[in-house]
PLY file of the C-alpha trace (Angstrom):
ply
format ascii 1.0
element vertex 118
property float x
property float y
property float z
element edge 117
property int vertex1
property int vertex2
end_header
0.00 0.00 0.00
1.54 3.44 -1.17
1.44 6.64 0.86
-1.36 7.76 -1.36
-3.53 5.02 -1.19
-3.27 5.67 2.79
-3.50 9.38 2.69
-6.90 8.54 0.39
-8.12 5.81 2.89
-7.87 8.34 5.81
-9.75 11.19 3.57
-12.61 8.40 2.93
-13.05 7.81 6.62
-13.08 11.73 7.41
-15.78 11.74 4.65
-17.64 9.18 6.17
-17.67 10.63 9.33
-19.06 13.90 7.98
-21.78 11.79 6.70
-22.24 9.69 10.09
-22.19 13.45 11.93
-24.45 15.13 9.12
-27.11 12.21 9.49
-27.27 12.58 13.25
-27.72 16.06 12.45
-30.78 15.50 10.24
-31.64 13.18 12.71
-31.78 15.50 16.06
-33.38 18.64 13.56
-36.22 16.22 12.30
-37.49 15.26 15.79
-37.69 18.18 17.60
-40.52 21.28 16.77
-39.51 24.33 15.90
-40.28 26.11 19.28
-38.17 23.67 21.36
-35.19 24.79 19.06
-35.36 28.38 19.58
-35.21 27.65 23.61
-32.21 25.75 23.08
-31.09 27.44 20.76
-30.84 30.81 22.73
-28.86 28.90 25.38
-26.79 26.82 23.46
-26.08 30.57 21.73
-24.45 31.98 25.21
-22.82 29.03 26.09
-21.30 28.64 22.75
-20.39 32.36 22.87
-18.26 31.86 26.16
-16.78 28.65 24.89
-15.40 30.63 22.03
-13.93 33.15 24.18
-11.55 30.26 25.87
-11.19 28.43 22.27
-10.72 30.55 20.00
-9.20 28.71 16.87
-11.47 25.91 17.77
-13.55 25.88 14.32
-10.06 26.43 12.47
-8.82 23.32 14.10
-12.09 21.74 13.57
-12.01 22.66 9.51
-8.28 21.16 9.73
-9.11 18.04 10.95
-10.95 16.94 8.21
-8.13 17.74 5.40
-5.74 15.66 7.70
-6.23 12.30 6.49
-7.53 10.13 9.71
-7.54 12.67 12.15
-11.93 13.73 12.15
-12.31 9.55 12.02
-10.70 9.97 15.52
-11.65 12.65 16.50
-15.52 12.25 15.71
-15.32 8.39 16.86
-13.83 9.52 20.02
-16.96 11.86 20.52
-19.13 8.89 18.93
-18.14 6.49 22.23
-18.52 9.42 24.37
-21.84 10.50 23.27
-22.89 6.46 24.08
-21.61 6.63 27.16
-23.56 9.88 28.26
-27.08 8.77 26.57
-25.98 5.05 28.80
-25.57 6.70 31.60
-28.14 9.47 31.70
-31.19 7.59 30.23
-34.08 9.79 29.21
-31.58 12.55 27.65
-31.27 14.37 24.27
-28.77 15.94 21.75
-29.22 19.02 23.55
-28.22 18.01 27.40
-25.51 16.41 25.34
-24.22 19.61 23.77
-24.74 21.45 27.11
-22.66 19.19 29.35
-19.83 19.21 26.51
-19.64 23.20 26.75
-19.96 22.97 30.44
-17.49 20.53 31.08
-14.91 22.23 28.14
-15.39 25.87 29.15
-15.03 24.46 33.03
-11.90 22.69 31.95
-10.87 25.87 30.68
-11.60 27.90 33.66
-9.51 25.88 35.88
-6.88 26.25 33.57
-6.78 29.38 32.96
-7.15 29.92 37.28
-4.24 27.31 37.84
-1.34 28.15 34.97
1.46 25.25 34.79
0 1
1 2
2 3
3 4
4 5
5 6
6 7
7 8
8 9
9 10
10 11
11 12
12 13
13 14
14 15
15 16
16 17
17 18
18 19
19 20
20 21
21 22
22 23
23 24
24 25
25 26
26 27
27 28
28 29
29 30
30 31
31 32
32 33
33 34
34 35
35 36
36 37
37 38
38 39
39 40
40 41
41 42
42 43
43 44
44 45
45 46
46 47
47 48
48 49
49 50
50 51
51 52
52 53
53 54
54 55
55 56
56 57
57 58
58 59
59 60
60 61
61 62
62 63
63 64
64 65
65 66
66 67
67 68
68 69
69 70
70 71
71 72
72 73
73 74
74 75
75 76
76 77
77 78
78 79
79 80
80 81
81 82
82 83
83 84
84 85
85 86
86 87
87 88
88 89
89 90
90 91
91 92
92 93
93 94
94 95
95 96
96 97
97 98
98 99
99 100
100 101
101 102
102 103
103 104
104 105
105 106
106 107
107 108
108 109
109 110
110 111
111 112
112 113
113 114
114 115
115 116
116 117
């Protein structure tokens, strides 16, 4: 197997990944009304907002991630196993509690680290 056909392997999987993320996007927008997403959508606004302030380059680094051959497949399987684990855990919970305890948790990981410098 050359370099290329491994560099174009690694592309396929961040494609399919887009896919796999794009269909549980379609997925989450086709089961909730219309109200319900402008309430979460005003909160998920501020928290976004303030998770921005702490990551800034965030959506660069996002963007990048799928040009680098592998590295979304990783990345979005790592978030895959992690979103199982939190709809396991927390039974009765949607996309949206999801999203809010990742901002949460990030922009508290951030906190402390900005608070308590190496």
């Amino acid at each position: 197997m050359t370099y290329l056909d491994i560099f174009i392997m690694g592309w396929n999987l961040n494609a399919l990944m887009f896919v796999i993320n794009f269909m549980i996007v379609l997925k989450v927008v086709s089961s909730k009304k219309q109200e319900d997403f402008k309430e979460e959508s005003i909160v998920l606004r501020d928290l976004k907002a303030e998770f921005e302030r702490y990551y800034p380059y965030r959506k660069y680094v996002t963007l990048l991630s799928y040009v680098l051959p592998f590295t979304a497949f990783f990345r979005m399987s790592y978030r895959l196993i992690e979103m199982t684990l939190f709809f396991g855990k927390n039974s009765g919970t949607t996309m949206y509690d999801y999203m809010m305890y990742k901002y949460q948790s990030d922009i508290n990981l951030a906190k402390q680290r900005t608070n308590n410098p190496r």
